[in-house]
KERO-383272 format. One record per residue (C-alpha): residue in one letter; x, y, z. Coordinates in Angstrom, 3 decimals, always signed. Each point is the difference from the previous one (the first is absolute). Layout:
KERO-383272
  resn        px        py        pz
     A         X         Y         Z
...
end
This chain:
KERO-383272
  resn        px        py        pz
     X   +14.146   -18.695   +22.045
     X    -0.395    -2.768    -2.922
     X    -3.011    -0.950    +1.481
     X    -3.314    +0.881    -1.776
     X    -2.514    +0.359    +3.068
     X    -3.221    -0.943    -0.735
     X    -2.916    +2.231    +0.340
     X    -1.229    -1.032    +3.370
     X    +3.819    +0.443    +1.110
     X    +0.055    +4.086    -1.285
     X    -0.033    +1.875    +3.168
     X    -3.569    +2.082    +0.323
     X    +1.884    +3.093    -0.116
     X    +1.577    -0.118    -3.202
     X    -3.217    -1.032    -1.967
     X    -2.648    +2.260    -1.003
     X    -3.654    +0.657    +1.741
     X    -2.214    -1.490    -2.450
     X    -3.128    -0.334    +2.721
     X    +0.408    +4.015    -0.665
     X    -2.399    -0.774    -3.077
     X    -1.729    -3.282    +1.307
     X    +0.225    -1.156    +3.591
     X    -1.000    -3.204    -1.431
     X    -1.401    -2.581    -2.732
     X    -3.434    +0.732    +1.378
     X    +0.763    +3.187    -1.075
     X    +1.104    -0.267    -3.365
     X    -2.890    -2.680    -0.441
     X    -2.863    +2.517    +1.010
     X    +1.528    +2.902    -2.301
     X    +0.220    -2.640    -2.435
     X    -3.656    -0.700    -0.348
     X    -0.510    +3.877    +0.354
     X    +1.648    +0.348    -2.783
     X    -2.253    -2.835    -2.433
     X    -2.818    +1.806    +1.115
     X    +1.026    +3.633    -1.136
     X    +0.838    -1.912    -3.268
     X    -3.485    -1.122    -0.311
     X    -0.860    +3.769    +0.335
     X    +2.284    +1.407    -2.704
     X    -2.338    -0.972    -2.599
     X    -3.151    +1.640    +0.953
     X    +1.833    +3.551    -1.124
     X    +0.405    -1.251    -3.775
     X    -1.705    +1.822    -2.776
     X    -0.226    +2.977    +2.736
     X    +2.627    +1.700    +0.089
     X    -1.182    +3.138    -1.629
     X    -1.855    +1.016    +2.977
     X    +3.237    +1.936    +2.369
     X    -2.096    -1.581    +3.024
     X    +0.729    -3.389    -1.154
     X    +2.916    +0.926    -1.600
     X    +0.790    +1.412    +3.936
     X    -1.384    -3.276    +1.421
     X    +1.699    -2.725    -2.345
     X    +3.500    +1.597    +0.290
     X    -0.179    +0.190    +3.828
     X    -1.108    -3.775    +0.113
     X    +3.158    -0.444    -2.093
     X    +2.443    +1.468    +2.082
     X    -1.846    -1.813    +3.049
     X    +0.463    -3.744    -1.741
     X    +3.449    +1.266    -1.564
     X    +0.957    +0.456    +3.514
     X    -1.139    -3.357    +1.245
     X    +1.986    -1.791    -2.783
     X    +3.170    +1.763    +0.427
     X    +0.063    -0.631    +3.983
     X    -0.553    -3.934    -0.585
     X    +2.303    +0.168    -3.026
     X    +3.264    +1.257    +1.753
     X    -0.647    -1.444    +3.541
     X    -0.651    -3.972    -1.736
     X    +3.111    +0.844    -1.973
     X    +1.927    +1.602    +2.466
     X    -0.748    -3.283    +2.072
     X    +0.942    -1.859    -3.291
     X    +3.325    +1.645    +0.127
     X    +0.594    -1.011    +3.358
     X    +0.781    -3.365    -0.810
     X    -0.932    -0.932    -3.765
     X    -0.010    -3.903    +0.726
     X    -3.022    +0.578    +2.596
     X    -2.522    -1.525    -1.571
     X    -2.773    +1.492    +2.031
     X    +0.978    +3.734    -1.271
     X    +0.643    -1.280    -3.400
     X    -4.051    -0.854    -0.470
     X    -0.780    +3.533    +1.925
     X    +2.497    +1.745    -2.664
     X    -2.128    -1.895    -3.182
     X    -3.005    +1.112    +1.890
     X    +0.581    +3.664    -0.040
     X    +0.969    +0.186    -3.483
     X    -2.887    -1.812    -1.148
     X    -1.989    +2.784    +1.597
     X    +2.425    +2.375    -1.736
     X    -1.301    -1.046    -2.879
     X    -3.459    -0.157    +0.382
     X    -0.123    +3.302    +1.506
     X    +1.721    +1.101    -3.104
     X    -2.332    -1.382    -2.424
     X    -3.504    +0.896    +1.849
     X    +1.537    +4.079    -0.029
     X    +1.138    -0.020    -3.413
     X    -3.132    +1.331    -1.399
     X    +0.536    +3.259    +1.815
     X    +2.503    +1.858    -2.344
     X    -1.114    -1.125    -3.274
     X    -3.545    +0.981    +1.486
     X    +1.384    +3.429    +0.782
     X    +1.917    +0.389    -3.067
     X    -3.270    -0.441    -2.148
     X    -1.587    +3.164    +1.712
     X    +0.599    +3.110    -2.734
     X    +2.208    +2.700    +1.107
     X    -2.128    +2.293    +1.175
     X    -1.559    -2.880    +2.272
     X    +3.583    -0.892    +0.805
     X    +0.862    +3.847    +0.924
     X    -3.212    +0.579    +1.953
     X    +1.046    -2.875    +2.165
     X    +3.642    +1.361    +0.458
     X    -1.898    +3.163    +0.832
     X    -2.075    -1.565    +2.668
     X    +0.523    +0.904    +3.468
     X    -1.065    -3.119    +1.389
     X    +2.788    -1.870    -1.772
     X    +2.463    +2.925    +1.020
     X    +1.788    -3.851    +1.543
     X    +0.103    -1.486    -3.243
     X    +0.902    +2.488    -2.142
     X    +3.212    -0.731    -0.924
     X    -0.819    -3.629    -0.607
     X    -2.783    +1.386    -2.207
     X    +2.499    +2.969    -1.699
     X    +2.501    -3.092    -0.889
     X    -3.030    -1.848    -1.220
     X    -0.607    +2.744    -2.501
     X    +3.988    +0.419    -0.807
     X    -0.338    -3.740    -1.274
     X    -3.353    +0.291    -1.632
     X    +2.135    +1.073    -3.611
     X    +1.496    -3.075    -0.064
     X    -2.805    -2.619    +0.683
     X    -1.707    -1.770    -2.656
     X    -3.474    -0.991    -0.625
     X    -1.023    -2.796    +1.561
     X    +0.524    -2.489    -2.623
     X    +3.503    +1.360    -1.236
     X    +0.870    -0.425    +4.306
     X    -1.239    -3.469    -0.525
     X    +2.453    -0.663    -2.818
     X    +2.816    +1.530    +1.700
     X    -0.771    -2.083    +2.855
     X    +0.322    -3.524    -1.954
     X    +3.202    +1.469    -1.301
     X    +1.406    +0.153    +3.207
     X    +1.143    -3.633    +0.013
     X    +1.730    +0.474    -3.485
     X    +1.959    +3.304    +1.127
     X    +1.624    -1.454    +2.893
     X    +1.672    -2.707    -2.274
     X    +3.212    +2.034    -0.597
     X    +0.650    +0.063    +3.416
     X    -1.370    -3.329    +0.863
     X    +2.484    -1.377    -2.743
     X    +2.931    +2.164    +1.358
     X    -0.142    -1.435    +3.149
     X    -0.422    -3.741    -0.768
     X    +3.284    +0.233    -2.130
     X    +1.973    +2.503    +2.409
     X    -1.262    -2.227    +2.826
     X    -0.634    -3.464    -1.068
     X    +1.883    -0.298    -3.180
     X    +3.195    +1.218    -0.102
     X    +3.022    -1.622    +1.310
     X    +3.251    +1.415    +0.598
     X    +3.115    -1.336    -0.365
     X    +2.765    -1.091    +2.971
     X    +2.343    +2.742    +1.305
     X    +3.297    -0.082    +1.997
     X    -0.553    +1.709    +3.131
     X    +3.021    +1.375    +2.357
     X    +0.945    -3.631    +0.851
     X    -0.071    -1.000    -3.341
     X    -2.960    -2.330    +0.752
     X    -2.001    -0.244    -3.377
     X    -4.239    +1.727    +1.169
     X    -2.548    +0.091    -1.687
     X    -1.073    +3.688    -0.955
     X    -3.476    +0.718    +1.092
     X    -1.994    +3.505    +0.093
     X    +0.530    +0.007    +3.839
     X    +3.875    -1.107    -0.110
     X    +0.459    +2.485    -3.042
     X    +0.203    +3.509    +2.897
     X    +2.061    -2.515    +2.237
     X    +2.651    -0.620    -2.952
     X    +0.117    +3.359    -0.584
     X    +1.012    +0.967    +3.374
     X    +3.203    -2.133    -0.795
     X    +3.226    +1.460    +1.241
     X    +1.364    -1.811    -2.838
     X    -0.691    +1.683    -3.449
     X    +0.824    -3.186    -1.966
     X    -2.914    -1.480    +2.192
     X    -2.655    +3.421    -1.000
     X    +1.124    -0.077    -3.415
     X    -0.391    -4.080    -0.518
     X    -3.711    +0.928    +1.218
     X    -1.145    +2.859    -1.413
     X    +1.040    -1.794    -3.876
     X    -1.428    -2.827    +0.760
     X    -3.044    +2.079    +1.491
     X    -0.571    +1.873    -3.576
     X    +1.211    -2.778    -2.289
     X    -2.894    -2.003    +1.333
     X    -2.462    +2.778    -0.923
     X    +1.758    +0.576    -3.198
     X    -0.803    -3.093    -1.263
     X    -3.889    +0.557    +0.429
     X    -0.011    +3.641    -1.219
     X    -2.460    -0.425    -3.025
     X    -2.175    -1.800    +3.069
     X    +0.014    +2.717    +2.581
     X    +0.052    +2.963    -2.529
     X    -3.156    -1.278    -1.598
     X    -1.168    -0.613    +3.439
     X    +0.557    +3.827    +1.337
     X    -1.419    +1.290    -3.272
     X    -3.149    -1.723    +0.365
     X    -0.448    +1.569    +3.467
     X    +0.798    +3.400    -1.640
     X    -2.653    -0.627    -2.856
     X    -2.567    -0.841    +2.998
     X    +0.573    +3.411    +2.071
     X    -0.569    +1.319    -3.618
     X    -3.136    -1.560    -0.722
     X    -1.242    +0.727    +3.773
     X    +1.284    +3.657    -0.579
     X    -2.225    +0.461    -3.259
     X    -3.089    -1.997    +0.648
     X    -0.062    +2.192    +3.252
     X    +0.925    +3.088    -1.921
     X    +2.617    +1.808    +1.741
     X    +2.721    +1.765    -2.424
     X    +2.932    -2.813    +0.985
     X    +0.993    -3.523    +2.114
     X    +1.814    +2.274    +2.480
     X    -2.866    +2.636    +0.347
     X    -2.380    -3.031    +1.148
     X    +2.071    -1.597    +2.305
     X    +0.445    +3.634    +2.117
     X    -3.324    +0.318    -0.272
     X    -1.255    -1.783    +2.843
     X    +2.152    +1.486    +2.557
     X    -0.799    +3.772    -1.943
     X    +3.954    +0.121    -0.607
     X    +0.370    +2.944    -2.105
     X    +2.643    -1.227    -3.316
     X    +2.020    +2.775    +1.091
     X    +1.046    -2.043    +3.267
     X    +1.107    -2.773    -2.430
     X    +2.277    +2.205    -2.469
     X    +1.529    +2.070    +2.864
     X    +1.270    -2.894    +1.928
     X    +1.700    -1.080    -3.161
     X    +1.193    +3.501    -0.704
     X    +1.286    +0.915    +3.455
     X    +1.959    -2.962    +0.212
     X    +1.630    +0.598    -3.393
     X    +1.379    +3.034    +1.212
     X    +1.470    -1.679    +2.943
     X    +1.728    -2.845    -1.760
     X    +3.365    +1.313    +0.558
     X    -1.021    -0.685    +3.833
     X    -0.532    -3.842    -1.136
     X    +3.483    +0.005    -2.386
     X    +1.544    +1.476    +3.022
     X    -1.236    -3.178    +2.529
     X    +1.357    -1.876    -2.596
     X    +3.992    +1.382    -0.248
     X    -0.650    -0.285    +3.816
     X    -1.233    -3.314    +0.101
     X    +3.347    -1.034    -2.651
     X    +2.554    +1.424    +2.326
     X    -1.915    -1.661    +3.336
     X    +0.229    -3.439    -1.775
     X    +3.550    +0.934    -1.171
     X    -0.473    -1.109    -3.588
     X    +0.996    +1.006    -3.461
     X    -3.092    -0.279    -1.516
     X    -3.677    +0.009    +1.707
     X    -2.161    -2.347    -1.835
     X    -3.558    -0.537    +0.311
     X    +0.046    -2.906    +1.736
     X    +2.195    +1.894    +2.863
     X    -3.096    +1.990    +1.099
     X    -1.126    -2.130    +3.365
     X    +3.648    -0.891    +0.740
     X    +0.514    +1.476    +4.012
     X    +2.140    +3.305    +0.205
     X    +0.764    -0.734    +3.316
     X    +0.426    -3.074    +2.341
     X    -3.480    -1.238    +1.564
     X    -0.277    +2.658    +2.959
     X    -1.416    -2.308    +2.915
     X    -2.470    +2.000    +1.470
     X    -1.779    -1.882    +2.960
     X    -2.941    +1.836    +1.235
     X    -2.740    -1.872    +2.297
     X    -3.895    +0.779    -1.065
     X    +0.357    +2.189    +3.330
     X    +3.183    +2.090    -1.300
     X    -2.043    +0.184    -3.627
     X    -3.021    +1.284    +2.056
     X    +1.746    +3.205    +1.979
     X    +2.529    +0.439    -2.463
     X    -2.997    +0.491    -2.992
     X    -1.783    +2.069    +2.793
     X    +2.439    +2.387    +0.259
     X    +0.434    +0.289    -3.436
     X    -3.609    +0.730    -0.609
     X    +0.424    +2.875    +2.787
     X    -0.428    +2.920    -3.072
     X    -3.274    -1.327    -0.584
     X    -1.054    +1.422    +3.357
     X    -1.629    -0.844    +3.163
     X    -3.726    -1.557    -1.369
     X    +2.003    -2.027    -2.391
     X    +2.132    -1.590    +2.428
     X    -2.897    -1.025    +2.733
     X    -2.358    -1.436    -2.488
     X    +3.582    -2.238    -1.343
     X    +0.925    -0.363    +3.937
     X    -3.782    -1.651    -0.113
     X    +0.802    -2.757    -3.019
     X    +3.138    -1.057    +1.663
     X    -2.016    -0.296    +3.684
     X    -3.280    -1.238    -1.021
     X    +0.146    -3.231    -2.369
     X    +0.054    +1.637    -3.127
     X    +3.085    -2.237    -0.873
     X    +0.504    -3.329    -0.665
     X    +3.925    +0.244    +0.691
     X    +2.030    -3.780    -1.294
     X    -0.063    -2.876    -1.726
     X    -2.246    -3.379    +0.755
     X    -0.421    -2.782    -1.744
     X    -2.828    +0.270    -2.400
     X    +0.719    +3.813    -0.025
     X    -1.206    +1.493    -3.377
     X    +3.714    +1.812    -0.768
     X    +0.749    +3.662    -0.687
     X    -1.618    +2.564    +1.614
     X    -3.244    +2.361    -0.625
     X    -2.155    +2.600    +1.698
     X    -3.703    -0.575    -0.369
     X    -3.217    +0.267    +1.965
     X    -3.904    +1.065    +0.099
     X    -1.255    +3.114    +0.071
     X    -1.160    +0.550    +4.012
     X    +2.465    -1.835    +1.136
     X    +3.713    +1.118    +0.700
     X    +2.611    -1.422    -2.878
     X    +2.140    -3.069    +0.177
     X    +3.298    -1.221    -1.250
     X    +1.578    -3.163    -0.408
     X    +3.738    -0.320    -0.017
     X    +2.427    -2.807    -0.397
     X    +2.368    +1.911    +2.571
     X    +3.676    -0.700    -0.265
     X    +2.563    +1.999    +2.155
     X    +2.084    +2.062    -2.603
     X    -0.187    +3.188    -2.256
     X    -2.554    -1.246    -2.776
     X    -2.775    -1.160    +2.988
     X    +0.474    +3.335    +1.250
     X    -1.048    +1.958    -3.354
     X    -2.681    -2.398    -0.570
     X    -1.651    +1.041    +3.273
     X    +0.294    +3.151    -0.452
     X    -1.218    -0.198    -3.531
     X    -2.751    -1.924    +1.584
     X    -1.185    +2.249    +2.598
     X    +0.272    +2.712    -2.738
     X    -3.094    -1.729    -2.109
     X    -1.429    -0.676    +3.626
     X    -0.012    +3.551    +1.533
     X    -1.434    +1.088    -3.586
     X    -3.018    -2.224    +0.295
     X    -0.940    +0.778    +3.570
     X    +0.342    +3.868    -0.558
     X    -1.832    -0.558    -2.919
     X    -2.516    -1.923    +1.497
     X    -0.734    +2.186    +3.037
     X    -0.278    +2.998    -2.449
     X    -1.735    -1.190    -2.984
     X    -3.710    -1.477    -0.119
     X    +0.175    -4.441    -1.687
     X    -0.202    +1.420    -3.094
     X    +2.366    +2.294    -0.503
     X    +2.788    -1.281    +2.544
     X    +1.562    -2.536    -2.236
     X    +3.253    +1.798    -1.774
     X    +1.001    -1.256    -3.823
     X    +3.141    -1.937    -1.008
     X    +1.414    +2.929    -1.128
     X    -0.033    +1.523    +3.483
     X    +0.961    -3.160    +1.658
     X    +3.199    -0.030    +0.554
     X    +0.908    +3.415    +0.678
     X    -0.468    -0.189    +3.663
     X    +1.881    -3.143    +0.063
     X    +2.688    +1.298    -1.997
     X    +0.384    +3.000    +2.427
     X    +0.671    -1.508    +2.871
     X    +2.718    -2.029    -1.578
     X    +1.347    +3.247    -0.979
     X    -0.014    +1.454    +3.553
     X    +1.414    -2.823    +1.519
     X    +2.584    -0.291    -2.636
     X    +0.934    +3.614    +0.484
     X    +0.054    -0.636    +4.171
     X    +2.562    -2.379    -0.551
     X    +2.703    +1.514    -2.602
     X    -0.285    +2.953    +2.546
     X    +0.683    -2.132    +3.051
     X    +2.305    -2.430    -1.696
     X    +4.106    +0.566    +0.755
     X    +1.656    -3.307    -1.387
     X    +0.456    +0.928    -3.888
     X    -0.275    -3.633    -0.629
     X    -3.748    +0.408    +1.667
     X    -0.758    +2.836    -1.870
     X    +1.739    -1.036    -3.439
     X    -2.367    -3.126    -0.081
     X    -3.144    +1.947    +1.371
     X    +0.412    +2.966    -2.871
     X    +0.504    -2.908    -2.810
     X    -3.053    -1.840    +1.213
     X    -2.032    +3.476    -0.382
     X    +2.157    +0.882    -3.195
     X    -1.313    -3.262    -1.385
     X    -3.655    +0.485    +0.816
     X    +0.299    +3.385    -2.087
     X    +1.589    -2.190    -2.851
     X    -2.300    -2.900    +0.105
     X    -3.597    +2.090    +1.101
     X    +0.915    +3.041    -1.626
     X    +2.346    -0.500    -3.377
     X    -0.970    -3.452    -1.144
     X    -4.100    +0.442    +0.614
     X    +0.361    +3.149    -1.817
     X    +1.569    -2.312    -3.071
     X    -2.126    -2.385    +0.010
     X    -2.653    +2.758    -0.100
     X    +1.729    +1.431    -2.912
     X    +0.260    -3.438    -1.705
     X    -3.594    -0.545    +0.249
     X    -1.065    +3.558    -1.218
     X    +2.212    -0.384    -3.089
     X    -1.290    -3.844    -0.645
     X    -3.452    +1.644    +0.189
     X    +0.218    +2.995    -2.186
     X    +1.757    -1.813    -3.061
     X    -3.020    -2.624    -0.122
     X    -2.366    +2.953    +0.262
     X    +1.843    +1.663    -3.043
     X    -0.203    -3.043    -1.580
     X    +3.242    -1.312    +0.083
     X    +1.570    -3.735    +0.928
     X    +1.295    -1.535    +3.000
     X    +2.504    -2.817    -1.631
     X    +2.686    -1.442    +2.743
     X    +2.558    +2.122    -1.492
     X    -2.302    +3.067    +0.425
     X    -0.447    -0.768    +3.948
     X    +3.842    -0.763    -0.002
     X    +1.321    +3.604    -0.832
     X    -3.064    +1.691    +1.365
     X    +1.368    -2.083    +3.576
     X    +3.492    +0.498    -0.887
     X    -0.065    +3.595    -0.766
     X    -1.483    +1.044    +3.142
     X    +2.591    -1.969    +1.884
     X    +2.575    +2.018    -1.623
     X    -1.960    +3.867    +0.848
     X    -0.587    -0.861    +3.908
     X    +3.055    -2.095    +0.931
     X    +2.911    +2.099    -2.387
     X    +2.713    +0.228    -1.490
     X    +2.055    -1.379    +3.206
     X    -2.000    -3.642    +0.112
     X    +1.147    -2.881    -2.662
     X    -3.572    -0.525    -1.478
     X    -0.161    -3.784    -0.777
     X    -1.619    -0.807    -3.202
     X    -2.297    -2.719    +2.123
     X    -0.895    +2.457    +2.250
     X    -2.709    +0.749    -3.360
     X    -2.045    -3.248    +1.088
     X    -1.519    +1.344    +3.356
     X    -2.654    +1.303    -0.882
     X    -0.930    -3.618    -0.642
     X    -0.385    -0.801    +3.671
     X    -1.773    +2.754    +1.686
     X    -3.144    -0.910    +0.992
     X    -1.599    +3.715    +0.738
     X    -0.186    +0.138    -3.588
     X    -3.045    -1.785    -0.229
     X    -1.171    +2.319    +2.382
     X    +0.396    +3.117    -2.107
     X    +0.739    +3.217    +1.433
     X    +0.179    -0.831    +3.905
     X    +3.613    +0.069    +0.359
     X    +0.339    +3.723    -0.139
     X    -1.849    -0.001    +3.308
     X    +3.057    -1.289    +1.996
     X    +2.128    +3.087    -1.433
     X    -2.114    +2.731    +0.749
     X    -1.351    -1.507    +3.405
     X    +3.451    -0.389    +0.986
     X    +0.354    +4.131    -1.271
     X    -2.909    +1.031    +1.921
     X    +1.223    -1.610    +2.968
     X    +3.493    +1.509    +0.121
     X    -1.079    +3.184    -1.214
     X    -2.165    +0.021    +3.189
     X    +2.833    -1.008    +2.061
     X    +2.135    +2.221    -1.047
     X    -3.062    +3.070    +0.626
     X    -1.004    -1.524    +3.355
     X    +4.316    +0.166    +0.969
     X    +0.846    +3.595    -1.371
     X    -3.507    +1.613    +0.976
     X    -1.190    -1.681    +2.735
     X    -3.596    +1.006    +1.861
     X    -1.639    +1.298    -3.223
     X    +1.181    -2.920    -2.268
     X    -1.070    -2.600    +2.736
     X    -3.330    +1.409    +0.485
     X    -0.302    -0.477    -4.110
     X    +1.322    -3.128    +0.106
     X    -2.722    -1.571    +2.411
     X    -2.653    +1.714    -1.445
     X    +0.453    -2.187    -3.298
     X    +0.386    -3.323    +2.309
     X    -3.408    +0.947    +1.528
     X    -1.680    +1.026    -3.640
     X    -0.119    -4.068    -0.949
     X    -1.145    -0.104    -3.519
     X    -2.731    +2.833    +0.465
     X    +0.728    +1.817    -3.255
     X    +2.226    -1.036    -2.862
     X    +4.091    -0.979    +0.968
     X    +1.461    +3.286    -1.857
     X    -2.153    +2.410    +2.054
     X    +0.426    -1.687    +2.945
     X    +4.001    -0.145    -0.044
     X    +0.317    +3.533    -1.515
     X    -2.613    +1.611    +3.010
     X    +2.872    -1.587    +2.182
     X    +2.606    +1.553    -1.953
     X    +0.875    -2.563    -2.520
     X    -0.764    +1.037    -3.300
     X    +0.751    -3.115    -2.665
     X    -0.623    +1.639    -3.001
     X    +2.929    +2.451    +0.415
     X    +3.176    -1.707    -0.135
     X    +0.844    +1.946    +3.452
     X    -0.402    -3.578    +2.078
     X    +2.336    -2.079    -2.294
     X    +2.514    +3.276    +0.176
     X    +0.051    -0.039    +3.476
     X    +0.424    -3.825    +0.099
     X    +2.812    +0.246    -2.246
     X    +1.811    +2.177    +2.543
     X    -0.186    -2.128    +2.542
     X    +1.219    -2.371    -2.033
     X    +3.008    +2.263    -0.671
     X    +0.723    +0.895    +3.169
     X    +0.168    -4.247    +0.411
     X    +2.426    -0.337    -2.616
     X    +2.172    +3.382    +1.502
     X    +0.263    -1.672    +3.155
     X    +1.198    -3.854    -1.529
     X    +2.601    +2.160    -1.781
     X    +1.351    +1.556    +2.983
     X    +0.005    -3.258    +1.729
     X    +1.655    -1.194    -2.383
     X    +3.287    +2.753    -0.698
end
């Protein structure tokens, strides 16, 4: 079917429920107003808030307006998605994050007000069994109190704001506006022009003259800009210095784990773990060599396909029962509330035009989750619903377990649940698979989520540290210093088995996550929770189940390292990443049997 449908064409049963928040606009309209009016309120509580009745009062009227806002927020956007070009839920969308932002600025007395209380005001309150609900709100209030400034030296940091983001801000106008790459042959010997989005599809050339033509032409074009983009990084460096020591925490690193109460040790162990297990990573690599049949494996061979494209056509109904059975260790509860989603319009299922693309879960608190897909009937549509449904089934247990507050989960728990159900499902199917050719291009497409989620986050995570520390101590960042910092890592995770091509030195230049310091290494060890889970919840069954669910109903209730290691996840031992790592063995055991 070439033909887009447009929205009023999409039959009622594959779009989502939305009336499930609003039945209609004269809905949204009177919460709306609701809403200006608890706004009005908000400021009657200023200057009071060393009174715990108040202090009761004005954080209950905050979670009651928060509420408000986040129910018209993600239903006028949600309608927004719908179809993008209607103009009618474009204005409700603008409305609903102009009262975003109003809400935002007539609460944001409350912490600084809190934070000015002394300690022993601060600990009384924590103390306080009337605010028994808020106390871990108030107990992360306190854990942040070190590192807040006096109100004029916040007020400077605040005007800075617009000068730190520059780095980035000038990173992206000259990765994304700026620079032009040259023409290419592709497999026809048709002369393209490279862009980022072509680069991947290049790449994934058959033809290695094609990859290699690509990938040179990739790094020479960053080459020629090094002094540019080095000076560019370093500046963003220097600024998560400057933040680090006007805040006064002991490093860059140390402040940007801070938020999420990420012990360093979580940090260091990934790295260390998964130096141990490079030989696992050298050995995908002889693997991936004798797979391509070539002499030498070169950099530029690392997204070439090991096997012919496996056609795998599965209907949204086929992706349905098949992830439902492979979800069947998670147990009876966790299959009915799932059986619910797929029943009762918690999906919006295909394309239409005007569709926002990609796919998300999201929702309001009171309200069951939603998710929007851009359905398509083969293997990759039927991960990304069951990734989907993970994040969904992890808000609504949260939701129904936790009180507003403390239901929302952190970034660093987010995709764990996701994650897991891609691992179950991916498990179902190398067990039920008995074409090799099925089950050769199913274990490379995991094998290659280990390389790319695992391995190369864990690099880049490495890269960043080192980039950090040597400023810290004082030290330069010229080009050539980024270059064999880049380059040298290369040669420790991919081995002595891989050609590593001197350009290969120049991509650091065009990663964008490293203007946001120190996130990347979330994708690594949410990916190792998540299969460390899966591979609990397969080999112990009841016990590790009942663990399991008991962090997706926790939501974000205490802090992300207590809540995965009650469940049996403990990321500051490098146990998770070890037990990872042998499933990613037993991947690579298998592709070698396949093929002898």
């Amino acid at each position: 079917m070439n033909h887009v449908p447009k929205r009023s064409e999409s039959a009622p049963e594959t779009t989502w429920k939305l009336e499930d928040i609003f039945a209609d606009q004269a809905a949204w309209d009177s919460e709306f107003a609701e809403a200006k009016k608890l706004i009005k309120k908000v400021a009657d509580y200023e200057g009071k808030l060393a009174d715990p009745a108040q202090l009761k009062a004005c954080f209950e009227l905050e979670d009651e307006l928060s509420l408000h806002v986040e129910r018209l927020y993600v239903y006028a956007n949600m309608k927004h998605h719908e179809d993008t070009a209607e103009p009618v839920y474009q204005a409700l969308s603008d409305k609903s994050k102009k009262l975003s932002v109003e809400t935002g600025e007539a609460l944001s007395f409350i912490t600084p007000e809190v934070l000015g209380l002394s300690d022993n005001e601060l600990e009384a309150m924590i103390g306080n069994e009337s605010l028994a609900k808020f106390r871990h709100t108030l107990e992360e209030m306190r854990r942040q109190k070190a590192h807040v400034l006096s109100k004029n030296e916040e007020a400077l940091l605040a005007q800075v704001g617009n000068v730190s983001s520059a780095p980035g801000t000038i990173f992206g106008m000259l990765n994304n506006a700026d620079l032009k790459f040259p023409k290419v042959k592709n497999e026809d010997g048709e002369e393209v022009e490279l862009t980022h989005g072509r680069y991947i599809q290049f790449l994934e050339s058959k033809n290695q003259d094609v990859r290699r033509e690509a990938f040179k032409a990739m790094y020479d074009t960053y080459g020629k800009l090094k002094n540019t983009l080095a000076t560019t990084l370093g500046a963003n460096v220097t600024k998560n210095i400057f933040y680090a020591k006007a805040r006064k925490y002991d490093s860059a690193l140390d402040m940007s784990l801070y938020g999420d109460n990420i012990p360093q040790s979580v940090y260091t162990n990934l790295i260390d773990t998964i130096h141990k297990h490079l030989p696992l990573m050298h050995r995908y690599m002889e693997l991936r060599k004798k797979l391509l049949g070539l002499e030498e494996l070169h950099m530029y061979d690392l997204f070439a396909p090991l096997v012919d494209e496996f056609k795998m056509d599965i209907t949204y109904e086929e992706a349905k029962k098949t992830i439902k059975e492979s979800l069947k260790p998670l147990g009876e509860d966790y299959l009915n509330v799932l059986q619910d989603g797929f029943d009762n319009g918690w999906i919006d299922v295909y394309e239409n035009e005007g569709k926002r693309s990609g796919a998300y879960s999201w929702g309001a608190f009171g309200t069951h989750p939603y998710v929007l897909l851009n359905h398509k009937d083969n293997l990759n549509s039927m991960f990304t619903l069951t990734h989907e449904m993970g994040h969904a089934l992890h808000s609504y247990y949260s939701d129904n377990n936790q009180n507003y507050r403390d239901a929302q989960y952190t970034i660093f728990l987010a995709e764990v649940a996701s994650t897991l159900n891609e691992a179950l499902l991916m498990d179902y199917l190398l067990n039920k698979s008995t074409d090799p050719k099925e089950k050769m291009y199913l274990l490379t497409y995991y094998a290659d989520q280990f390389r790319t989620t695992v391995f190369r986050q864990t690099m880049f995570a490495e890269f960043e540290k080192i980039v950090h520390e040597r400023v810290e101590q004082g030290e330069s960042l010229t080009p050539q210093d980024l270059n064999k910092i880049y380059y040298d890592l290369n040669v420790q995770y991919y081995g002595p088995g891989m050609v590593i091509d001197k350009d290969i030195e120049m991509e650091w230049a065009r990663i964008p996550h490293f203007y946001n310091s120190f996130y990347v290494y979330k994708y690594a060890t949410g990916f190792s929770a998540a299969t460390s889970f899966s591979k609990q919840i397969l080999e112990e069954g009841a016990p590790a189940v009942e663990r399991y669910l008991g962090f997706l109903k926790s939501g974000g209730s205490d802090f992300s390292i207590n809540i995965l290691k009650k469940a049996g996840v403990d990321m500051s031992s490098p146990e998770p990443i070890e037990q990872a790592m042998s499933v990613f063995e037993e991947l690579i055991g298998q592709m070698e049997q396949l093929t002898k």
